[in-house]
DOLOMAR-658173 format. One record per atom (N, C-alpha, C, CB): atom name; x, z negated, y negated. Coordinates in nm, 2 decimals, decimal comma, always signed. Glycine has a CB too. Layout:
BEGIN
  atome      px      pz      py
     CA       X       Z       Y
...
END
This chain:
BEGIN
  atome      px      pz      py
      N   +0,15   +1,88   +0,61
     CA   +0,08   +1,75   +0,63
      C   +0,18   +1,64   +0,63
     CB   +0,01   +1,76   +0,77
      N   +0,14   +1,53   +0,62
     CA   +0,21   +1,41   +0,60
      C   +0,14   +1,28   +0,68
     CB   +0,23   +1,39   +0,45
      N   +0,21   +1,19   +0,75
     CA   +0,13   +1,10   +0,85
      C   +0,16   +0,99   +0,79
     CB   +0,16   +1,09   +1,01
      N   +0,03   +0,89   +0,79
     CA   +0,06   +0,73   +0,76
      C   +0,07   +0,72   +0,80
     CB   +0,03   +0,65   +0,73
      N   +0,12   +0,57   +0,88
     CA   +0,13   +0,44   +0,99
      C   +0,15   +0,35   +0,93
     CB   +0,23   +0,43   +1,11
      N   +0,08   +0,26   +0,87
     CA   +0,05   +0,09   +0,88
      C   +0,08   +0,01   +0,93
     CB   -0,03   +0,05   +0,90
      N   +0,14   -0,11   +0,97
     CA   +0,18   -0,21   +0,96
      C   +0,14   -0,33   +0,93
     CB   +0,23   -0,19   +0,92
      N   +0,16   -0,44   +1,00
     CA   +0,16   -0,54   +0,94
      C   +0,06   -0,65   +0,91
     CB   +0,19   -0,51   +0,86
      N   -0,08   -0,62   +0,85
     CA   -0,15   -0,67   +0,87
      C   -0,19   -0,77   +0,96
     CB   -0,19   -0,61   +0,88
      N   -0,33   -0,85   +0,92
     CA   -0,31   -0,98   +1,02
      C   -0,44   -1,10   +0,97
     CB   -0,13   -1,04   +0,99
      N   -0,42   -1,22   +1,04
     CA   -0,49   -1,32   +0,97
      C   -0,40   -1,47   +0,91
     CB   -0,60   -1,36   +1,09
      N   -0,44   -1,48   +0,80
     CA   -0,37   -1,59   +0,76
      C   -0,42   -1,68   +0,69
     CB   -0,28   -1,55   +0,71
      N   -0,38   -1,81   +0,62
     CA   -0,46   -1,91   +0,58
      C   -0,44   -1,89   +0,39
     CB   -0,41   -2,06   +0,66
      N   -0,45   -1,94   +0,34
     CA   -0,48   -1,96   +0,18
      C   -0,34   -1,98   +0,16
     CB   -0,58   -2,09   +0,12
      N   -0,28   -1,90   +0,03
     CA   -0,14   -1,93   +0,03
      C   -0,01   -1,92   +0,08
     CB   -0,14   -1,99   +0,03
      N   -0,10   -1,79   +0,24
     CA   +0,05   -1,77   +0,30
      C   +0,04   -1,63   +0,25
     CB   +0,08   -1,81   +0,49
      N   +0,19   -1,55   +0,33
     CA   +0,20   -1,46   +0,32
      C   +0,20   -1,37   +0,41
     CB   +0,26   -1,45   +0,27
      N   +0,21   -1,24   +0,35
     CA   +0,20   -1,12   +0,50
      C   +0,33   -1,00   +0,42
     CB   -0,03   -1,01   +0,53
      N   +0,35   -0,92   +0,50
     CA   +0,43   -0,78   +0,44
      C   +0,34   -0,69   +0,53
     CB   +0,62   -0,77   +0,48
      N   +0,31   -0,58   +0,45
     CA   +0,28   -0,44   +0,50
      C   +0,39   -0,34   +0,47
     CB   +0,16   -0,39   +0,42
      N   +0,41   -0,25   +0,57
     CA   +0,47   -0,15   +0,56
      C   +0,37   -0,05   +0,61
     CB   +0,60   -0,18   +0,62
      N   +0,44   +0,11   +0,52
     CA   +0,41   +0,20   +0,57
      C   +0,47   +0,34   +0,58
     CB   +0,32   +0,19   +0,55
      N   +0,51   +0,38   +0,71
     CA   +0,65   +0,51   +0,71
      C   +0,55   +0,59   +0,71
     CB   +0,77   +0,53   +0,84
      N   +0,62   +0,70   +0,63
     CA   +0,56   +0,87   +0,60
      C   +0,65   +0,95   +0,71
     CB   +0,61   +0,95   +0,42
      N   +0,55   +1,04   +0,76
     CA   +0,63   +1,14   +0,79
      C   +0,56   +1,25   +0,78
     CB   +0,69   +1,13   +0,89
      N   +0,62   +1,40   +0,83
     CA   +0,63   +1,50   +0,80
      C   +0,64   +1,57   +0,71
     CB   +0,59   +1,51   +0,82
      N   +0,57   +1,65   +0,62
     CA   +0,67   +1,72   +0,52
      C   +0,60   +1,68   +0,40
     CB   +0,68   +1,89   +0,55
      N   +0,70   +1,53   +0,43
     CA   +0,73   +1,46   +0,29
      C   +0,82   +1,53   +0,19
     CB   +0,81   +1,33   +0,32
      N   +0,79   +1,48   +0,08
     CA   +0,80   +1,60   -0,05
      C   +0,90   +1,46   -0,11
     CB   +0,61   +1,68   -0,18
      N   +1,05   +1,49   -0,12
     CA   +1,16   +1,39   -0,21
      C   +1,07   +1,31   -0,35
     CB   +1,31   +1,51   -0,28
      N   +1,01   +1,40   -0,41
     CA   +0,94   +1,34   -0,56
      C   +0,76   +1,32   -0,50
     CB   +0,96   +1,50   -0,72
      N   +0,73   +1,17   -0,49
     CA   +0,60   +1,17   -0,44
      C   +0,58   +1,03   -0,56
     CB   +0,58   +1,17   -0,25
      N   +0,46   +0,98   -0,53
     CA   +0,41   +0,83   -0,51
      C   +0,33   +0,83   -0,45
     CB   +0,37   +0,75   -0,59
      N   +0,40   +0,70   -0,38
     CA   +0,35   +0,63   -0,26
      C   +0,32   +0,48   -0,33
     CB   +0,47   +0,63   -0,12
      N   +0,20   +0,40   -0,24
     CA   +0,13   +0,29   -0,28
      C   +0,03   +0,24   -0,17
     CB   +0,07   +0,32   -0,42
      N   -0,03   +0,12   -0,22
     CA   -0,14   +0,09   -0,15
      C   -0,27   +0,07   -0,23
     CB   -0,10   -0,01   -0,07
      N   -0,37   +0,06   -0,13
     CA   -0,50   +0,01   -0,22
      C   -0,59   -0,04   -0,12
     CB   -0,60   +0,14   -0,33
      N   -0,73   -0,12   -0,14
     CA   -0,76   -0,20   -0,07
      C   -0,93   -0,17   -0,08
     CB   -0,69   -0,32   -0,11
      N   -0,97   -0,20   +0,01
     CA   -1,11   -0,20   +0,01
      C   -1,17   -0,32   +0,09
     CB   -1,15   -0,07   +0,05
      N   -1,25   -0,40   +0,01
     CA   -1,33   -0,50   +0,08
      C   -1,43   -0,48   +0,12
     CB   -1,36   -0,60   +0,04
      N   -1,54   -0,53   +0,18
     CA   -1,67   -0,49   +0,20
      C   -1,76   -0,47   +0,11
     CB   -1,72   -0,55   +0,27
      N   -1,80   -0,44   +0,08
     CA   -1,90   -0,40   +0,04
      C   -1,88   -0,34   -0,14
     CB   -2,02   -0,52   +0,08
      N   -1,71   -0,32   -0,12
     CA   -1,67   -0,29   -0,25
      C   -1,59   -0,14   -0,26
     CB   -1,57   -0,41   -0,29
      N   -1,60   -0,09   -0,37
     CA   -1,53   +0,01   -0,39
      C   -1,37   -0,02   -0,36
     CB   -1,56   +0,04   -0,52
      N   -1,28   +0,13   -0,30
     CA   -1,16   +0,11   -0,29
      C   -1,07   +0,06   -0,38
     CB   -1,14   +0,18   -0,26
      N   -0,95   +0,01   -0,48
     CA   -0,87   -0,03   -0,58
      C   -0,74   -0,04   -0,51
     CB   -0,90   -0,15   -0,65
      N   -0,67   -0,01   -0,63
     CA   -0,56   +0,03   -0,64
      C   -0,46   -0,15   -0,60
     CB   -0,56   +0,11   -0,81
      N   -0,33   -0,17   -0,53
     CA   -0,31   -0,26   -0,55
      C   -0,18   -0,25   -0,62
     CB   -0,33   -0,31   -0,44
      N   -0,11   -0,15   -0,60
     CA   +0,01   -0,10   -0,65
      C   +0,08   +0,05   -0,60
     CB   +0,09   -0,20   -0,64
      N   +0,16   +0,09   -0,68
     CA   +0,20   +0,22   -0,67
      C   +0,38   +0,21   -0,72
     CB   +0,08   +0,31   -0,76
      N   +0,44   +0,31   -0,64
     CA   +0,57   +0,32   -0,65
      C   +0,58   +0,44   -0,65
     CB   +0,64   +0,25   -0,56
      N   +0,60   +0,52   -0,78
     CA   +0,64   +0,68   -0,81
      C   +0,82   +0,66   -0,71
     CB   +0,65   +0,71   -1,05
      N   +0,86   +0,80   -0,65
     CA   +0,99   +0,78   -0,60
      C   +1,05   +0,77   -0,72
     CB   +1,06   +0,88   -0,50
      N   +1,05   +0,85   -0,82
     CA   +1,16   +0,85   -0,95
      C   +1,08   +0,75   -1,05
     CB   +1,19   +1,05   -1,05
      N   +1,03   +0,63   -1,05
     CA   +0,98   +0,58   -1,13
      C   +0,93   +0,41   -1,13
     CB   +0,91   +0,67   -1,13
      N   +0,86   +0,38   -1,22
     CA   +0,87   +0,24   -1,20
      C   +0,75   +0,22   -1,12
     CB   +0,88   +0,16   -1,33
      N   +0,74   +0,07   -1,06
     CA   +0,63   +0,01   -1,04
      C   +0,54   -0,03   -1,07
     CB   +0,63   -0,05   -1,02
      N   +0,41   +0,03   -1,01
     CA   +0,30   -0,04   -1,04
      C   +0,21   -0,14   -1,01
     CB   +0,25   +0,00   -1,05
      N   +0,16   -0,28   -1,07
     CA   +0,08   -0,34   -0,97
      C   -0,08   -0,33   -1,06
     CB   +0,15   -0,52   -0,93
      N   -0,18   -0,39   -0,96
     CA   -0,30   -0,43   -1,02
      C   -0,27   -0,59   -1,08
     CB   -0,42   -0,43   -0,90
      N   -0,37   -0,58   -1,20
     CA   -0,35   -0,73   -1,29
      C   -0,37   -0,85   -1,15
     CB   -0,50   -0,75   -1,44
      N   -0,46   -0,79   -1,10
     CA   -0,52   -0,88   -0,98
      C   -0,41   -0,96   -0,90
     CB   -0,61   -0,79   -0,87
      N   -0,34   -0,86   -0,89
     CA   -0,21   -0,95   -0,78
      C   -0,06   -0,91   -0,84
     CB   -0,22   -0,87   -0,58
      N   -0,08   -0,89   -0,97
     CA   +0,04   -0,93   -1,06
      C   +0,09   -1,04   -1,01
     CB   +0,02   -0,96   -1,21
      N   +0,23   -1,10   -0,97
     CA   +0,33   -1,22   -0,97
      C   +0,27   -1,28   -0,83
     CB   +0,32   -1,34   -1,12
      N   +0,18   -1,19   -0,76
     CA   +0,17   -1,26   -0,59
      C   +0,24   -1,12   -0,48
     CB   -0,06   -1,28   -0,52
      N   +0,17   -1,02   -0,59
     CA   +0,24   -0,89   -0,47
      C   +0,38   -0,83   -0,50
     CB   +0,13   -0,74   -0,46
      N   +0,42   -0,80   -0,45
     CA   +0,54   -0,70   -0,51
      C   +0,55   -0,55   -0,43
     CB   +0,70   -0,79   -0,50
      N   +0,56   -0,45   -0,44
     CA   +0,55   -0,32   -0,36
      C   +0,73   -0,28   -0,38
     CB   +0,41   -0,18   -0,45
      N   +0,74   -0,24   -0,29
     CA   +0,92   -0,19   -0,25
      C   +0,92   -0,07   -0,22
     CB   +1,00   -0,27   -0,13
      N   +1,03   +0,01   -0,20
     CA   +1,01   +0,13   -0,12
      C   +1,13   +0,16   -0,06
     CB   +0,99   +0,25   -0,20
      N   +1,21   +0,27   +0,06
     CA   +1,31   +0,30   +0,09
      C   +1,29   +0,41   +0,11
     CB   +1,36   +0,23   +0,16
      N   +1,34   +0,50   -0,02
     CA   +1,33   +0,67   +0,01
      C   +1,41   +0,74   +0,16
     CB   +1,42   +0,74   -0,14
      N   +1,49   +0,65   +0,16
     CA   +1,55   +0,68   +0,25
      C   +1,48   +0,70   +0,41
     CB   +1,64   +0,60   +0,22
      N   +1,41   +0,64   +0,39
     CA   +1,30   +0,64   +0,55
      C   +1,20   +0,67   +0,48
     CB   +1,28   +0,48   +0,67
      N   +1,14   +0,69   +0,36
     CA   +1,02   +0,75   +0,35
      C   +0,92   +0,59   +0,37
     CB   +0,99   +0,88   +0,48
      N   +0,94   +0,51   +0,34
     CA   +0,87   +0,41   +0,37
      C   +0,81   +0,29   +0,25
     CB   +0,94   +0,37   +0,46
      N   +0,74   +0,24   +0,24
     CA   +0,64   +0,19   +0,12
      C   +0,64   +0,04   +0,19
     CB   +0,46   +0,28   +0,10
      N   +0,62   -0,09   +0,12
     CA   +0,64   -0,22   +0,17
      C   +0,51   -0,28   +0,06
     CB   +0,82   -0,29   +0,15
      N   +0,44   -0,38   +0,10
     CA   +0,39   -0,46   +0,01
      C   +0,41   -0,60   +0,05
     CB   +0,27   -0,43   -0,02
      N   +0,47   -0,69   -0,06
     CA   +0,52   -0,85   -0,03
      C   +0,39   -0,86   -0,09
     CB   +0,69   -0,95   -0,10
      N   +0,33   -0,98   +0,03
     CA   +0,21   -1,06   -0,07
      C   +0,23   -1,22   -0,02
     CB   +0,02   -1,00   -0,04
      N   +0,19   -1,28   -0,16
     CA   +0,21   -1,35   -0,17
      C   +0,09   -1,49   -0,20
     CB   +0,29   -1,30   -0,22
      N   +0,07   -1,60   -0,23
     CA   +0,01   -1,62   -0,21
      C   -0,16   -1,59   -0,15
     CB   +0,05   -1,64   -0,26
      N   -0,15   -1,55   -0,08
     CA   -0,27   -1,48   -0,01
      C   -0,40   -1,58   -0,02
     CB   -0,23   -1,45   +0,17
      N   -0,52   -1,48   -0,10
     CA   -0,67   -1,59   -0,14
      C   -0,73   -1,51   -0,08
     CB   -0,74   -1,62   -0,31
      N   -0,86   -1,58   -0,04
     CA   -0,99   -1,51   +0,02
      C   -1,01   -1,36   +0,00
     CB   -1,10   -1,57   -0,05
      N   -1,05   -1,36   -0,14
     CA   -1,09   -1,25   -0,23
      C   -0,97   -1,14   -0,22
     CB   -1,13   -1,31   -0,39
      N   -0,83   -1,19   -0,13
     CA   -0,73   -1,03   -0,11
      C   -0,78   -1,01   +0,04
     CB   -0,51   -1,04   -0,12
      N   -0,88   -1,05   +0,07
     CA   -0,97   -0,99   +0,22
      C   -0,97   -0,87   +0,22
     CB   -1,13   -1,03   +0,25
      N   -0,95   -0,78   +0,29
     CA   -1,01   -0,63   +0,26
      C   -0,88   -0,53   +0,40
     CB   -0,96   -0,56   +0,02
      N   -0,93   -0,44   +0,38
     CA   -0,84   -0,33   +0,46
      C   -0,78   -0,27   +0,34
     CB   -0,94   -0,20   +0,55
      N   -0,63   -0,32   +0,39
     CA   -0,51   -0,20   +0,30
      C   -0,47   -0,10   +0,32
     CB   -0,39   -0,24   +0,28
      N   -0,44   +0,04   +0,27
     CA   -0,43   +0,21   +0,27
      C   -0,35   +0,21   +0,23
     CB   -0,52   +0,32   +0,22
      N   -0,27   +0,26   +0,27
     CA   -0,09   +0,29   +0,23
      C   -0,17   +0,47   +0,15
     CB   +0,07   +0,31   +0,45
      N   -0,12   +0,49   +0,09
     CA   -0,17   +0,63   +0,02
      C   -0,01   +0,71   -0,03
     CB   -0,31   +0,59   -0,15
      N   +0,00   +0,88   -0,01
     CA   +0,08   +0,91   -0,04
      C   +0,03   +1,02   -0,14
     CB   +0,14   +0,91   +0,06
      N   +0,10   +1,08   -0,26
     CA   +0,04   +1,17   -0,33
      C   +0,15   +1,26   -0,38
     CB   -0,05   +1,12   -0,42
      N   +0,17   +1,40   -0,38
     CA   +0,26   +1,47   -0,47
      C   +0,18   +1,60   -0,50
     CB   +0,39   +1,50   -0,40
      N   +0,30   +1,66   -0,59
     CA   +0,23   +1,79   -0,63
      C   +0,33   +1,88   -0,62
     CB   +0,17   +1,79   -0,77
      N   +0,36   +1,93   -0,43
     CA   +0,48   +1,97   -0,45
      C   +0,46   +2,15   -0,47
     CB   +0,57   +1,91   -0,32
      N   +0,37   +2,21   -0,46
     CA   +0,33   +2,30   -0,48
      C   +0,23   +2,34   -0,58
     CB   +0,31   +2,32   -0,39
      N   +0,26   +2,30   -0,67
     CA   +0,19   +2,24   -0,81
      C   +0,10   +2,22   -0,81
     CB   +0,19   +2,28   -0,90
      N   +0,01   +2,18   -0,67
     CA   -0,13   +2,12   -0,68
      C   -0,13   +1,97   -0,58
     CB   -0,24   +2,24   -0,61
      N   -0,24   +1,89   -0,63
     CA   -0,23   +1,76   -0,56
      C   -0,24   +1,78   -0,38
     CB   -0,37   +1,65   -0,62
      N   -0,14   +1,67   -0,32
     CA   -0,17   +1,69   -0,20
      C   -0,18   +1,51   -0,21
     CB   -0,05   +1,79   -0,09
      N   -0,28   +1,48   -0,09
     CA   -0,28   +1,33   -0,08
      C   -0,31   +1,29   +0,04
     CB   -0,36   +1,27   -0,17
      N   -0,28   +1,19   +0,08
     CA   -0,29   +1,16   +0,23
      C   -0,28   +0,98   +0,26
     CB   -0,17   +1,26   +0,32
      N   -0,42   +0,94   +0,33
     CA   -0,41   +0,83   +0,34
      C   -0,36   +0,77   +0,50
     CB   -0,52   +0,81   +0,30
      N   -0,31   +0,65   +0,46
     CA   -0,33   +0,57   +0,63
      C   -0,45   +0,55   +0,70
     CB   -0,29   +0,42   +0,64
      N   -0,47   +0,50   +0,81
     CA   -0,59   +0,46   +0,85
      C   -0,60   +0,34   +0,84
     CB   -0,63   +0,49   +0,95
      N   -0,53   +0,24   +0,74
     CA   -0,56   +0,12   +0,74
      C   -0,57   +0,01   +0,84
     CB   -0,63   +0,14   +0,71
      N   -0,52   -0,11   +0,76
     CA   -0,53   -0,22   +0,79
      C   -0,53   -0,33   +0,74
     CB   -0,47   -0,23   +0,84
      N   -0,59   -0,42   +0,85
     CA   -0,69   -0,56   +0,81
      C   -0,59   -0,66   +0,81
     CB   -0,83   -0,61   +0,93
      N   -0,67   -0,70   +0,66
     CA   -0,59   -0,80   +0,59
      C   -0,70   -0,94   +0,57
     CB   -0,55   -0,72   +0,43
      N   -0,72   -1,00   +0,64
     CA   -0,78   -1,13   +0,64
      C   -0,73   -1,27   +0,60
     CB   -0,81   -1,15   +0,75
      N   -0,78   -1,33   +0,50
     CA   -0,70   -1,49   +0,45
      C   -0,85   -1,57   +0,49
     CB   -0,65   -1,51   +0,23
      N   -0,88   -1,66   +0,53
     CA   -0,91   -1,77   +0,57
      C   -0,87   -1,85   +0,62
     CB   -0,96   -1,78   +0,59
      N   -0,95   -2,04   +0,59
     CA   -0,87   -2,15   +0,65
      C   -0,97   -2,16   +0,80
     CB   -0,85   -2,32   +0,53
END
């Protein structure tokens, strides 16, 4: 098994920012990706970005050049910088972890957290 914890989250106005973090533990697997994704109300969940450990970054077009996702293998831990923060990034963020260390998918989410922008 492997545990989320979330971070960060919050309320903020148009244009500011927030950081999420989120530490893994337990029997974290060295070769994973780790990422987040978001769900608003009354919307399906999406992807916001993803960080393979041996690999590059991913973001959604949506928050290309506002978000940036970081990682530190070293603590097992996943970051998302956001940046200008708009209405429409309202939603609850899921830190999500996924590997295949036993050559089948294992995946495991956070329980999330609220991400609010209004003035």
């Amino acid at each position: 098994q492997v545990q989320l914890v979330e971070s960060g989250g919050g309320l903020v106005q148009p244009g500011g920012s927030l950081r999420l973090s989120c530490a893994a533990s337990g029997s974290v697997f060295s070769i994973n990706i780790m990422g987040w994704y978001r769900q608003a109300p009354g919307k399906e969940r999406e992807l916001v970005a993803t960080f393979p450990s041996r690999g590059s970054r991913n973001h959604a077009d949506s928050v290309k050049g506002r978000f940036t996702i970081a990682r530190d293998n070293a603590k097992n831990m996943v970051y998302v910088e956001m940046n200008s923060l708009q209405p429409e990034d309202t939603a609850v963020y899921y830190c999500n972890y996924r590997d295949w260390r036993l050559g089948d998918l294992r995946e495991y989410w956070g329980q999330g957290t609220q991400v609010s922008v209004s003035s």
